[in-house]
Every structure is written in C-alpha cells, then in structure tokens.
Backbone as a ProteinNet text record, in pm:
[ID]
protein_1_A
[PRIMARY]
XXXXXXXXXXXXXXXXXXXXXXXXXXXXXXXXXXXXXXXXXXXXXXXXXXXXXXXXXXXXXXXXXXXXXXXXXXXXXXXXXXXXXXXXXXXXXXXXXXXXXXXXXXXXXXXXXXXXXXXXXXXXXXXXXXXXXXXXXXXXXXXXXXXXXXXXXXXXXXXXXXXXXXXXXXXXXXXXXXXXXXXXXXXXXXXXXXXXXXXXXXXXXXXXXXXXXXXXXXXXXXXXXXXXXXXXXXXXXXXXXXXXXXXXXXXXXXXXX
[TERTIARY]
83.6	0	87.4	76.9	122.4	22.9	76.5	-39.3	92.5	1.8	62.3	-59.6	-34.4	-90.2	-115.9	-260.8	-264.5	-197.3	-88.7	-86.4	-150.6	-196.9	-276.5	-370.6	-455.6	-597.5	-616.3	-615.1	-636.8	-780.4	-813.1	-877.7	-898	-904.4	-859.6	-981.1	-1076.4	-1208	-1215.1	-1080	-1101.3	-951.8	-983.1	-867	-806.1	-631.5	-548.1	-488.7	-584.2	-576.8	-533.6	-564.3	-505	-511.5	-468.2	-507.9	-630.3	-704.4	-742	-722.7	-642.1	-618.4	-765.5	-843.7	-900.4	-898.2	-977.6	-935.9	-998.8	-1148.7	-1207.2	-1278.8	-1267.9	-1339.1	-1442.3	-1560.7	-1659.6	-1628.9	-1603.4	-1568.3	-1752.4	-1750.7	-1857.2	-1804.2	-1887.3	-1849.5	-1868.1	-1786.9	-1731.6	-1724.1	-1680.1	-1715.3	-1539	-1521.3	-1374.4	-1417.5	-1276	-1333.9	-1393.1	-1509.6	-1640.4	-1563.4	-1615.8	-1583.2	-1444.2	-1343.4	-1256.2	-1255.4	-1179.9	-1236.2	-1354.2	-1396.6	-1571.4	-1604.9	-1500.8	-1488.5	-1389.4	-1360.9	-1265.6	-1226.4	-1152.9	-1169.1	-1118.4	-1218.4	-1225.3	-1142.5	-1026	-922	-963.7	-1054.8	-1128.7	-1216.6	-1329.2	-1424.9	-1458.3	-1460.4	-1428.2	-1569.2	-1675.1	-1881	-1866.1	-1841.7	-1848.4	-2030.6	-2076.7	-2253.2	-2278.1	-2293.2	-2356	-2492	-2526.5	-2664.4	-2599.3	-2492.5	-2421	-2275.4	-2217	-2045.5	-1977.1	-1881.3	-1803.6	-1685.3	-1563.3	-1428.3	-1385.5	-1279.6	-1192.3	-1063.2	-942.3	-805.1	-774.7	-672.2	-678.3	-618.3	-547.4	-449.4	-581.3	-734	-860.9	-870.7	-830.6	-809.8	-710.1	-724.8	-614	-546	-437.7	-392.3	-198.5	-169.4	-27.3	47.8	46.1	155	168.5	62.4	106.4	59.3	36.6	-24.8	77.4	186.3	263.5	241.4	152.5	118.1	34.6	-40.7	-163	-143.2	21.2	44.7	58.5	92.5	79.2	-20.3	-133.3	-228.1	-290.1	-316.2	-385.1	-525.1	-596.6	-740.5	-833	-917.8	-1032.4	-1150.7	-1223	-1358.6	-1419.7	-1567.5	-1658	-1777.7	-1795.4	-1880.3	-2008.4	-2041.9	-2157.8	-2215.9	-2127.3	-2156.6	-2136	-2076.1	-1987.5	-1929.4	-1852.7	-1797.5	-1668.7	-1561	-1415.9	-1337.8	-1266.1	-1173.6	-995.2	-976.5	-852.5	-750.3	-629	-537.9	-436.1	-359.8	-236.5	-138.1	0.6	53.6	13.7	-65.3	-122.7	-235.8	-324.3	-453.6	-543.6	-683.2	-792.1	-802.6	-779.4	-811.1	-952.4	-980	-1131.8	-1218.3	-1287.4	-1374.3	-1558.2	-1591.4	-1721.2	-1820.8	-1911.7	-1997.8	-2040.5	-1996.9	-1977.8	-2117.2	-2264.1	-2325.6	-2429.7	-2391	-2435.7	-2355.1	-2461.2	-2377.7	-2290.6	-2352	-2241	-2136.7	-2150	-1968.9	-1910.1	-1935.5	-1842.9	-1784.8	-1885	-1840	-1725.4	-1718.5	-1632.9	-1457.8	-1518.6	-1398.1	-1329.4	-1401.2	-1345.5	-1326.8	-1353.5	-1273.7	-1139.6	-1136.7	-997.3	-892.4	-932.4	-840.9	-828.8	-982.7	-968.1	-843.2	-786.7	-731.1	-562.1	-586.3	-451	-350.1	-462.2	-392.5	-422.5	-465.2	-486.3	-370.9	-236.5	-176	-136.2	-196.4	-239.3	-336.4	-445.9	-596	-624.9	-680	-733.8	-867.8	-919.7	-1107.3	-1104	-1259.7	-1312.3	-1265.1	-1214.1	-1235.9	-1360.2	-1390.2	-1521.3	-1510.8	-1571.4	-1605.6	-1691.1	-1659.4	-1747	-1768.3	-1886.3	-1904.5	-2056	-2056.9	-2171.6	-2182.9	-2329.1	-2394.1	-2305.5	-2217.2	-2180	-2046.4	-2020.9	-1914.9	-1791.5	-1664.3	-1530.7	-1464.3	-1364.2	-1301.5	-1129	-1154.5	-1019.8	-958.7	-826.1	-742.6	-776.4	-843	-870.3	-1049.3	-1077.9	-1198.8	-1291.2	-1238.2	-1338.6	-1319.6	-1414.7	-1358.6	-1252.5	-1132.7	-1040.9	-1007.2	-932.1	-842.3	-709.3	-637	-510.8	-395.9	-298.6	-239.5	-110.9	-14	117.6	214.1	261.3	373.3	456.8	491.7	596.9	744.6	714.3	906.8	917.8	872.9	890.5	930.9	852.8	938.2	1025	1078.7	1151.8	1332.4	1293.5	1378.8	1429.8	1326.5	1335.1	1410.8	1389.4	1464.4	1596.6	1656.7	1822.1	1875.2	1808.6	1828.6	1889.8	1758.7	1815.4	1899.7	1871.1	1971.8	1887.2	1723.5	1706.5	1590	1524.3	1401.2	1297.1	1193.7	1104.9	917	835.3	771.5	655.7	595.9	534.6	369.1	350.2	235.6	248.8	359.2	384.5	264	234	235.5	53.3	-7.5	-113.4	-234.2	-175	-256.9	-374.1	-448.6	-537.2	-510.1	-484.4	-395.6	-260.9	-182.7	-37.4	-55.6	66.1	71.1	231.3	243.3	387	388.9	492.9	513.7	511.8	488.4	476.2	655.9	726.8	871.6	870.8	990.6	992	1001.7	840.1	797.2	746.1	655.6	643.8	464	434.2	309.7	310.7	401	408.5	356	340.3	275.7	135.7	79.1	-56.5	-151.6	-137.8	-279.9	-306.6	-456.1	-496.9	-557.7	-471	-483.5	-606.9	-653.4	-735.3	-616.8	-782.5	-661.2	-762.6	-732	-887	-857.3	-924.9	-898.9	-1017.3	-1017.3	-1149.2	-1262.3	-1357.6	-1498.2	-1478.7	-1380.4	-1417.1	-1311.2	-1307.4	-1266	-1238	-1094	-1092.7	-1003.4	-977.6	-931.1	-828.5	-683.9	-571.4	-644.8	-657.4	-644.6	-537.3	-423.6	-346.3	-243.1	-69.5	-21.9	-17.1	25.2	-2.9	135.9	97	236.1	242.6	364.2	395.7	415.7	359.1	350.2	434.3	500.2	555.8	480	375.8	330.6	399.2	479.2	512.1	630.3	706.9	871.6	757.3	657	651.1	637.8	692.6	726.8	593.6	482.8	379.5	385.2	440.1	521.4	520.6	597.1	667.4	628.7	599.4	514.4	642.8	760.6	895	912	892.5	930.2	1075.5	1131.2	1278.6	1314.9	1211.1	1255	1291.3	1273.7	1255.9	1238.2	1094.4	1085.8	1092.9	970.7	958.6	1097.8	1164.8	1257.9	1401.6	1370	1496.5	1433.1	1319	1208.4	1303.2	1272	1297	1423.4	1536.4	1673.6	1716.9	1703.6	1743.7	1654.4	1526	1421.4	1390.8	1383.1	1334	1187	1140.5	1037.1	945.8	821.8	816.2	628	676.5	555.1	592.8	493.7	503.3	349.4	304.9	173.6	80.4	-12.6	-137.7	-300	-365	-504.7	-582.3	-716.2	-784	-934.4	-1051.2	-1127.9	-1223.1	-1293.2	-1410.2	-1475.3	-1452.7	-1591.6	-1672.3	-1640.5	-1708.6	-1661.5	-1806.1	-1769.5	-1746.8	-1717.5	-1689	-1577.8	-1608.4	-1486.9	-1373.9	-1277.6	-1127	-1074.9	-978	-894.5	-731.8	-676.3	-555.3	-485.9	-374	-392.5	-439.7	-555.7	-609.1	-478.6	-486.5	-448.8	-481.9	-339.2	-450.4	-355.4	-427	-388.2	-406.7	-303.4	-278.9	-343.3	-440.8	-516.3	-530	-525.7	-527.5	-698.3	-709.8	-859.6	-940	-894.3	-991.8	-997.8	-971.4	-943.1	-1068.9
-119.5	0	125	256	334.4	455.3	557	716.7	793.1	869.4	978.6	1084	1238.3	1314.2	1377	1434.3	1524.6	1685.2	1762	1862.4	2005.4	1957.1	2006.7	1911.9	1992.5	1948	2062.7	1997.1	2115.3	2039.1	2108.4	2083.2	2157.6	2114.2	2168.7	2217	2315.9	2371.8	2328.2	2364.6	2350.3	2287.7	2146.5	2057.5	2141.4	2161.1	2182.4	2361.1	2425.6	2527.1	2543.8	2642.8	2681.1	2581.2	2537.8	2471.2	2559.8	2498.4	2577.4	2492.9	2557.7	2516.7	2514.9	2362.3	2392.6	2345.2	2399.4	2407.1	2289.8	2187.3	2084	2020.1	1899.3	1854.7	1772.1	1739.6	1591.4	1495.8	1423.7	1316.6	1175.3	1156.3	1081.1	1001.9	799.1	750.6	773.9	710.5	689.7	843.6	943.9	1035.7	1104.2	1245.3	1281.6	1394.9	1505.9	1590.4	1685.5	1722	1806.9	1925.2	1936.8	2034.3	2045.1	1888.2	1858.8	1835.9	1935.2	1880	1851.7	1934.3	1983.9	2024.8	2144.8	2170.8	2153.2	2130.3	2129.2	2195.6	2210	2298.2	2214.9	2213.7	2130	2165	2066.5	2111.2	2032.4	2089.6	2090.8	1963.4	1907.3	1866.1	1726.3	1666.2	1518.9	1459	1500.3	1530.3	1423.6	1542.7	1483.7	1487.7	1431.9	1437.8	1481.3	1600	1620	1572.8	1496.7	1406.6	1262.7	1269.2	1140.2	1129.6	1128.9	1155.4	1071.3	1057.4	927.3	983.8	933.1	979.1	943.7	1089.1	1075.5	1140.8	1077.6	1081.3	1252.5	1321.3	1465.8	1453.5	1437.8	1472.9	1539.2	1549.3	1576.2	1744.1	1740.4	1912.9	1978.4	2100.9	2213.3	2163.5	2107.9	2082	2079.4	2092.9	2106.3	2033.8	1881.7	1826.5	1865.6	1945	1966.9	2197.7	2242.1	2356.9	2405.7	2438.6	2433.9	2591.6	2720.9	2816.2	2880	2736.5	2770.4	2778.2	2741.2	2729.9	2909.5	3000.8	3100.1	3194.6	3157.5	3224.3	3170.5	3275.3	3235.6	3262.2	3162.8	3136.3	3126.2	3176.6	3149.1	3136.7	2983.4	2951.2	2986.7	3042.6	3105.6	2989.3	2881.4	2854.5	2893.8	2990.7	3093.6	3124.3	3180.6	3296.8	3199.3	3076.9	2998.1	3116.7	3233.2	3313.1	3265.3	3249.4	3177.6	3303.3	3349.7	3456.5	3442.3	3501.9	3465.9	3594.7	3560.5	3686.3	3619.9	3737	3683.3	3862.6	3800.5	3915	4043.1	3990.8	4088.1	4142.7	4104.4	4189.7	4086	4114	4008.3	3999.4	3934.9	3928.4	3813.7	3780.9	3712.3	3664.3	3699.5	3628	3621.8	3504.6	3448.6	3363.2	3368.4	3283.4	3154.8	3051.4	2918.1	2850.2	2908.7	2838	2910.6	3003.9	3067.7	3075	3059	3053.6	3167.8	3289	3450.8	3445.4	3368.7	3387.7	3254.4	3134.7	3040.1	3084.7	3150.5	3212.6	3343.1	3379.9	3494.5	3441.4	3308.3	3251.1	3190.1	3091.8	3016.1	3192	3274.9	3371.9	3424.4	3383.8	3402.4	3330.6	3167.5	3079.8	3095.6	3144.5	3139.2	3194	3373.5	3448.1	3440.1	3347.8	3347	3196.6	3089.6	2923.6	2935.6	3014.8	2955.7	2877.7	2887	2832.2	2698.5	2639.1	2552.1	2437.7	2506.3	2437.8	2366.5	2286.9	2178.5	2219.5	2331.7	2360.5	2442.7	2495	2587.5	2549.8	2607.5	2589.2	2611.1	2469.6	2509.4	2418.3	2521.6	2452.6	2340	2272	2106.6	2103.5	2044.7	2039.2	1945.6	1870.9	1782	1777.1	1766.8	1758.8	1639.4	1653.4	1534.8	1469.6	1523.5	1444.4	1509.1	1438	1469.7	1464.2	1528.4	1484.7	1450.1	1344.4	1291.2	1217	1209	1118.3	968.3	924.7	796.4	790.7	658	659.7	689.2	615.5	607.8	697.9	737.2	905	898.5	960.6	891.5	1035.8	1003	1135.3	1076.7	1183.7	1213.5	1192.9	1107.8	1188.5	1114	1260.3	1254.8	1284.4	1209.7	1147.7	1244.1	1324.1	1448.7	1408.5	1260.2	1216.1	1160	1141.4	1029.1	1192.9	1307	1444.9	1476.5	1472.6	1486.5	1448.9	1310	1187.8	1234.5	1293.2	1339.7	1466.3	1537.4	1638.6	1618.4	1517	1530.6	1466.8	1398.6	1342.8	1460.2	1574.7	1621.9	1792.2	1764.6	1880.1	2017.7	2006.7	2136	2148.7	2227.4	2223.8	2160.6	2056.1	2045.5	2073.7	2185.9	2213.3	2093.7	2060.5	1911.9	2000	2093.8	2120.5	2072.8	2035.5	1993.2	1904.2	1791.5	1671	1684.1	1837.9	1839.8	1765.1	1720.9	1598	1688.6	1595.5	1650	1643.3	1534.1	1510	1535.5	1594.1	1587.4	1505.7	1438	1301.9	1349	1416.4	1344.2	1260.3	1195.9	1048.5	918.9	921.5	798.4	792.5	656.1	681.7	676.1	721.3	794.4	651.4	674.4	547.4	420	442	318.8	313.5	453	446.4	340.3	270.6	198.3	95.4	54.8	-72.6	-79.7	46.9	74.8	18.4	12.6	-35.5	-200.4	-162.2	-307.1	-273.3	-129.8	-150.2	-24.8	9.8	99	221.6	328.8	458.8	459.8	547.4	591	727.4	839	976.6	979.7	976.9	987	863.7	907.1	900	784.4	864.7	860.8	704.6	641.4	557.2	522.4	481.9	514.4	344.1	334.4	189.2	249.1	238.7	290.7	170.3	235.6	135.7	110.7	251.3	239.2	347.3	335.8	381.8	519.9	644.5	718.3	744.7	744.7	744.9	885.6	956.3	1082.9	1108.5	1224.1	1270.7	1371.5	1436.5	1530.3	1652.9	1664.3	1787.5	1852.2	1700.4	1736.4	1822.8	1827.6	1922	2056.3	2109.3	2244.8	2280.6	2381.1	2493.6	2594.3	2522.1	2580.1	2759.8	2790.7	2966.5	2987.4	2977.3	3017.1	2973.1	2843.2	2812.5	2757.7	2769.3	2722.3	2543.2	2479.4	2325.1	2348.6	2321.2	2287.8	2184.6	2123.8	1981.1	1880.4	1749.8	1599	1484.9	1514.2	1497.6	1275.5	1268.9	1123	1063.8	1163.4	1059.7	1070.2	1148.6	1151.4	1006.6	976.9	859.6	807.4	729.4	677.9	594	759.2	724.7	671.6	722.3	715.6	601.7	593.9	534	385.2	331.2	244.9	270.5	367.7	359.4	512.6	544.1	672.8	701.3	646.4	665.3	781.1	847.9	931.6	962.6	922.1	908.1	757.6	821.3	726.9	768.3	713.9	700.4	630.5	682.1	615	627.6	566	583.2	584.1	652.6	671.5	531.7	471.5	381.8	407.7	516.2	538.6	725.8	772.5	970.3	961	1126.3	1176.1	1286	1367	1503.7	1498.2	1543.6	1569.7	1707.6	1741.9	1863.4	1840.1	1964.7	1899.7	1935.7	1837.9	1813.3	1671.5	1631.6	1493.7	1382.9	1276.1	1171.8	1104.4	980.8	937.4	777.3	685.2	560.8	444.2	365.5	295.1	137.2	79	-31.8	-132.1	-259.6	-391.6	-421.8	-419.1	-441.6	-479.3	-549.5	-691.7	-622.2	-484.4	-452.3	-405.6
0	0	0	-105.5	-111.7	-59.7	32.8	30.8	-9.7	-115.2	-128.8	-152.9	-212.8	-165	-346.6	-332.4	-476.7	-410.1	-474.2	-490.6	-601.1	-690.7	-816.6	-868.4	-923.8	-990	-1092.4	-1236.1	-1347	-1447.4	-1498	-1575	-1752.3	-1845.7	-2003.3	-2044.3	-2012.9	-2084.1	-2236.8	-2297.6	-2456.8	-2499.8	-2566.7	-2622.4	-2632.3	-2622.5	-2700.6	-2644.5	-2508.1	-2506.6	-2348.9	-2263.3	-2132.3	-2041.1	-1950.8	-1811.6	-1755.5	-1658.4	-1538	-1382.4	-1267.3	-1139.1	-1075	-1012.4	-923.5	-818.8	-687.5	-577.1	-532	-627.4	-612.3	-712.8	-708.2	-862.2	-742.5	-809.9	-806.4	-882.3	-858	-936.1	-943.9	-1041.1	-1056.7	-1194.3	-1108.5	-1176.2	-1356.7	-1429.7	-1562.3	-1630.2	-1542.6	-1627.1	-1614.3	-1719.8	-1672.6	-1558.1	-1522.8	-1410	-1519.9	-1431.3	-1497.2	-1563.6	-1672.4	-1748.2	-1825.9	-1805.2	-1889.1	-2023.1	-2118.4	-2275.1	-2317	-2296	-2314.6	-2450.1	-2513.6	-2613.4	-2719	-2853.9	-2933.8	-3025	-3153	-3198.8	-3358.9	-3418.3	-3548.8	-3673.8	-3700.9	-3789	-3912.8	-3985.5	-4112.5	-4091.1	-4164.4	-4137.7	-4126.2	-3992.2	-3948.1	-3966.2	-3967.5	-3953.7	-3803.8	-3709.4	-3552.8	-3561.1	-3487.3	-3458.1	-3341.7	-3264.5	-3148.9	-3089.7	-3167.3	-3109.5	-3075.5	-3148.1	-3135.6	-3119.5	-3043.9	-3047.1	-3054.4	-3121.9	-3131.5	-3119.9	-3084.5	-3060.2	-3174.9	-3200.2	-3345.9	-3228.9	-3309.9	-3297.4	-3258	-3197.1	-3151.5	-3269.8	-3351.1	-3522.1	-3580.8	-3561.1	-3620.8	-3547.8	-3434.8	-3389.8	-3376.5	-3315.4	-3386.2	-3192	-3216.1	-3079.8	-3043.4	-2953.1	-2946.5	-2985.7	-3028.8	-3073.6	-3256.7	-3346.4	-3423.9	-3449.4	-3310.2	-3361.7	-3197.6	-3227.1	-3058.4	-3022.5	-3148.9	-3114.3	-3017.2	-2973.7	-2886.5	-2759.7	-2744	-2555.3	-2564.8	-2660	-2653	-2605	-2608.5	-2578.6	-2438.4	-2347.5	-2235.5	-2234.3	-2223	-2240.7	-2086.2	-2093.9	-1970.2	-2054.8	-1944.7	-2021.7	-1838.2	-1827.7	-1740.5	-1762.1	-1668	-1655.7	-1610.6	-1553.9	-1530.1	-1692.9	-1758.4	-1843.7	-1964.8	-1999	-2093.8	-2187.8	-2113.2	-2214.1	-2189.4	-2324.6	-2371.5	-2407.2	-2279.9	-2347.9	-2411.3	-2474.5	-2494.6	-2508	-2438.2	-2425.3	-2472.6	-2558.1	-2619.9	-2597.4	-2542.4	-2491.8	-2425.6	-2332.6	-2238	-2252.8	-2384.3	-2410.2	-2440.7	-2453.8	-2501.2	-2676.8	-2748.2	-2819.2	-2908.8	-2844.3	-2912.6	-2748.6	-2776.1	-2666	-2704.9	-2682.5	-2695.7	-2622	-2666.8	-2595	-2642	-2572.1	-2649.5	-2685.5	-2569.8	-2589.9	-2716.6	-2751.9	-2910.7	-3037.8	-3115.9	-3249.3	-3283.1	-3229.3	-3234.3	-3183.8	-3039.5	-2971	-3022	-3062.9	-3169.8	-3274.4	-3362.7	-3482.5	-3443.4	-3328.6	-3330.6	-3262.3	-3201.5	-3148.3	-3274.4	-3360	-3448.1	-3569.4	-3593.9	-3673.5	-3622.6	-3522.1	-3416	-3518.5	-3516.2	-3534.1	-3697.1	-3754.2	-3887.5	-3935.3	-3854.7	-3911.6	-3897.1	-3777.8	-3678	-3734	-3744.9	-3787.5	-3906.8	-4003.1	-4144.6	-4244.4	-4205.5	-4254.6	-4192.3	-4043.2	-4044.2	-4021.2	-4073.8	-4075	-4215.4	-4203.1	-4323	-4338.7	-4320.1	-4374.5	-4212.7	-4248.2	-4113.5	-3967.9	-3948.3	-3758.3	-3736.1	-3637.2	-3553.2	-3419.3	-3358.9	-3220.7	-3215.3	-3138	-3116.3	-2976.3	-2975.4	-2804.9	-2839.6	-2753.8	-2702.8	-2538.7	-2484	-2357.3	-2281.8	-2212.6	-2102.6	-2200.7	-2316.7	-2373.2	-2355.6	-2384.9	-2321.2	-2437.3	-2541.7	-2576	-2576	-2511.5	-2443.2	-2513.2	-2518.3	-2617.1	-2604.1	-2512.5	-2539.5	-2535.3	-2604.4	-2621.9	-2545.1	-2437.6	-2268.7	-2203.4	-2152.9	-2025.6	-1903.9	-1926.2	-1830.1	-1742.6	-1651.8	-1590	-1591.9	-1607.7	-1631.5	-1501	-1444.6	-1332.1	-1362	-1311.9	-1329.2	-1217.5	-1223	-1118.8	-1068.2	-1003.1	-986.9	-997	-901.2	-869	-1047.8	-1114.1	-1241.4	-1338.1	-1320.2	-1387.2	-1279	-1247.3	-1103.2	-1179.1	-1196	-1276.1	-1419.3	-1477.5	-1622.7	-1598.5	-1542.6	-1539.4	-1511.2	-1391.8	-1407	-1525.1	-1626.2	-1702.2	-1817	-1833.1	-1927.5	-1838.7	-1755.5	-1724.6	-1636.3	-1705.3	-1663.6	-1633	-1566	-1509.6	-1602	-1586.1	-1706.3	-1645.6	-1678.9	-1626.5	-1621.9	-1503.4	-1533.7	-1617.8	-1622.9	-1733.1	-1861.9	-1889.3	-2050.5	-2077	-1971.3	-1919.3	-1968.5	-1924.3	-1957.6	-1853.1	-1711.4	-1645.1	-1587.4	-1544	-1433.3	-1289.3	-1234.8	-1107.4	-1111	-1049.2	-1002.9	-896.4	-863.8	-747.9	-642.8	-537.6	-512.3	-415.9	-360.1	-289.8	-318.8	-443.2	-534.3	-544.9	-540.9	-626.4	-740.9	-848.8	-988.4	-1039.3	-1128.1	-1226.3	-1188.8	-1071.7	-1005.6	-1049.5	-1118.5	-1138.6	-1295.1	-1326.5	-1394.8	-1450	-1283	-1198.1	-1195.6	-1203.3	-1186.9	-1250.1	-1404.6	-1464.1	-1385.1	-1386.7	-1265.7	-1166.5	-1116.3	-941.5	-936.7	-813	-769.4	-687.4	-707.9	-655.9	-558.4	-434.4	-353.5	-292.8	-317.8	-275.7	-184.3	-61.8	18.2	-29.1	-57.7	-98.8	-214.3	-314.8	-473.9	-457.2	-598.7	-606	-810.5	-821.9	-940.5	-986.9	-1111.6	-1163.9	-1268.8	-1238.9	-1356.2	-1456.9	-1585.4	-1688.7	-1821.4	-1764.4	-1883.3	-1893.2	-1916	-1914.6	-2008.5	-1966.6	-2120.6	-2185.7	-2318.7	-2418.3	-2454.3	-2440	-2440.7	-2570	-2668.7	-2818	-2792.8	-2875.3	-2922.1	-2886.4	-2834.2	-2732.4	-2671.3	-2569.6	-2432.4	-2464.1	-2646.9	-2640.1	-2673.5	-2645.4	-2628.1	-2485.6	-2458.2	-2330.8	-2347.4	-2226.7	-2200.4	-2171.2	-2116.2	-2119.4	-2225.1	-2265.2	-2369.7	-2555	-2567.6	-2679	-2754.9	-2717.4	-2765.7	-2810.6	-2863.4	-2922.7	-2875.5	-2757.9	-2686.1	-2608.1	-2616.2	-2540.7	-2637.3	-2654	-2714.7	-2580.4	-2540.4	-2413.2	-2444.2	-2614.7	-2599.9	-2629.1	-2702.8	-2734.2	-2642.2	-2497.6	-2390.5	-2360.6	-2340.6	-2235.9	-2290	-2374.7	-2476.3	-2437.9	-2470.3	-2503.1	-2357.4	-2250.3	-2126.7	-2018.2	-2038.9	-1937.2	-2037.7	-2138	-2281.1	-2259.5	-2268	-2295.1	-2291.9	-2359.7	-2408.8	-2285.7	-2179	-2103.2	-2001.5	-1936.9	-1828.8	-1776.2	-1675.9	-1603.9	-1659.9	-1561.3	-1609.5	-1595	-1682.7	-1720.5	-1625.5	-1541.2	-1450.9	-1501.7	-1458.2	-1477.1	-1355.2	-1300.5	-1210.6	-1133.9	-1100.6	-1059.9	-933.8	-826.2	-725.3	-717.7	-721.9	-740.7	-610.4	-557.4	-469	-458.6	-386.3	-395.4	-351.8	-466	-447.4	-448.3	-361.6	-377.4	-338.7	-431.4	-348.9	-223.5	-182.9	-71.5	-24.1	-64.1	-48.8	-53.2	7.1	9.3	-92.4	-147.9	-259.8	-203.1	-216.6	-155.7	-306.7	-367.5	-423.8	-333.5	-374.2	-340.4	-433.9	-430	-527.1	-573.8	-702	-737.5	-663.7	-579.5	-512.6	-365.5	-328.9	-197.5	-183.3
[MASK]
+++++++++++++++++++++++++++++++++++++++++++++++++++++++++++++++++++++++++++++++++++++++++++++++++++++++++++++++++++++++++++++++++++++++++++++++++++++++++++++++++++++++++++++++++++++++++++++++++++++++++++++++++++++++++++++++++++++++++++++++++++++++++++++++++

C-alpha cells in the first residue's frame, strides 16, 4: 500500500488550449473531471454528430503536438456565463460565448485568421452535452507522477515544467515510475474511487514549453533514449464519485481490496 498526496488538480475547458487550477473537482463515476475537454476545436471537417459523439483521434483538432502556437495564448472559459476569453501578450483578443452561435463564430474567426496556414477547412467549435473529448476513447483522468518528472529532469539537465504533461492530477510520494505498476490496481482519494487502466504514451506535445510556446525539449525521445520507454503518467477511470482537492491523500489499493 502506497499514500501519497494530490498537490494540483487542473482541468482543459477547450482541447489543445489553457489549463485551469481547481481548488475541487466531483468526481462521478465513468465520467472525466467536470468540465474537462468539453470543447474542441475542429481542424477541417471530421462530420463529428452532437446528437451522437463518437471519438476521433486529436491529429482531427487544432492541438499542441502539431499547432505548438496555442500554448501562446492564455485562455479562460466562465462557466456561469460559458464566455471563452482569450489573451495573447497581455490583451484580449477574441472572446465568446460558447453556448451561441455569435460567440463560436467569433472565437473560431480568431483561429480562422490566426492558424490559417495551419488548418485543413473551417475551424469550428465542437461540443456535445456530457461528452469529453479525451485522447482515449473512454472518459479517463489524467495523473502525473511528480518524482517520475523529477527523474526526467536530471536526465536532461534542466528544469522540465510538469504542465507539458497536460494531467489532471499531479501526485507526489509515489517513487519515480512506479506508477508503472498501476494499470490493474485501484486509486482511492477519500470518498471517490478510481481503476488505472493504462499507461499514457507521451507525443511530441510534451517538447513544447507551455510559457513560452517554444518546441525545446525531445521529451519522448529523452524517455525513450534514457528510461526504454516513451511513457510518463497514467489514465484512470471513475468507478465510485466523490470530492477531491488537493492536498487529499490518494492511496494505491489492489482491485480486489
């Protein structure tokens, strides 16, 4: 039995765009944390169905492992208001209202004017009632290991910010890469209760510098060169809700416990 502790909890309003820090998620079974990848942003025309959603590959949206411009811009999505603002070098430049066709159309003319040299057809926003779009099919959460970037970093020399990483949980007290072990086992934060189902494989995302928007790392292929292998965190899925913040304890338990 391992406890260790969550220090961060983020959540991604819109694929491919800002973090947001919160201070508590609900967690409920099979679902991701509320309001994770809610929205996307459509890199020319995949015919997603909002009556019907099916998961397509992120290479289908405008996202960081091939658009590394977007760590540039700092974004806030307002769940009150669903207004999506976006600031780039200190000022607002597009902001809308997601749940009308006026503030989509004014967000996606953002991207029209800004990515056109790299979009495949219209940008448009995608969003369906209760759907996630998460890199894997099934609704998962994200959590990443601190000591396992901890590890990566003396490797290559220099600080590596664990946002690259994109998680929803940060973990420390775990030892570096032991979340390895995980798919199988149960996590338990209080209340809630979750099932790792799968290691995640690190894309060429992770060499952009969230600050900065800079491609300066070669984060999969240090894994790679140094660790044999191109993993860093893991994928859980919900089976018992209940509230997390960080701070919380999070206790590594055997399926059958």
């Amino acid at each position: 039995m391992t406890i260790a502790a969550i220090t961060e909890l983020y959540r991604y309003p819109i694929k491919g765009l800002s973090p947001e820090a919160l201070t508590q998620a609900a967690l409920r079974p099979g679902k991701t944390v509320s309001g994770d990848r809610s929205y996307a942003i459509e890199n020319g025309p995949i015919g997603f169905d909002p009556a019907a959603p099916k998961f397509f590959p992120k290479i289908n949206f405008l996202m960081l492992m091939k658009n590394e411009r977007l760590a540039a811009l700092r974004t806030r999505f307002d769940d009150a208001s669903q207004v999506l603002s976006i600031n780039d070098g200190g000022k607002t430049v597009a902001a809308g209202n997601l749940a009308t066709e006026e503030g989509r159309a004014a967000i996606e003319t953002f991207f029209a004017r800004n990515f056109a040299t790299e979009l495949r057809g219209p940008p448009k926003i995608l969003s369906s009632p209760g759907y996630s779009f998460s890199d894997l099919a099934a609704p998962v959460i994200s959590i990443i290991n601190l000591a396992s970037v901890a590890s990566l970093e003396v490797v290559i020399g220099r600080p590596v910010n664990p946002l690259r990483f994109r998680g929803n949980l940060y973990v420390t007290g775990w030892e570096a890469w032991s979340e390895r072990g995980f798919p199988g086992k149960e996590l338990r934060i209080g209340n809630a209760r979750l099932r790792v189902v799968d290691e995640i494989v690190r894309c060429t995302a992770t060499n952009v510098d969230p600050v900065t928007a800079a491609r300066d790392m070669e984060i999969p292929k240090t894994l790679m060169r140094h660790f044999g292998h191109d993993f860093c965190g893991v994928y859980a899925e919900v089976i018992t809700g209940g509230s997390i913040a960080p701070g919380d304890a999070i206790e590594v338990v055997s399926s059958s416990a």
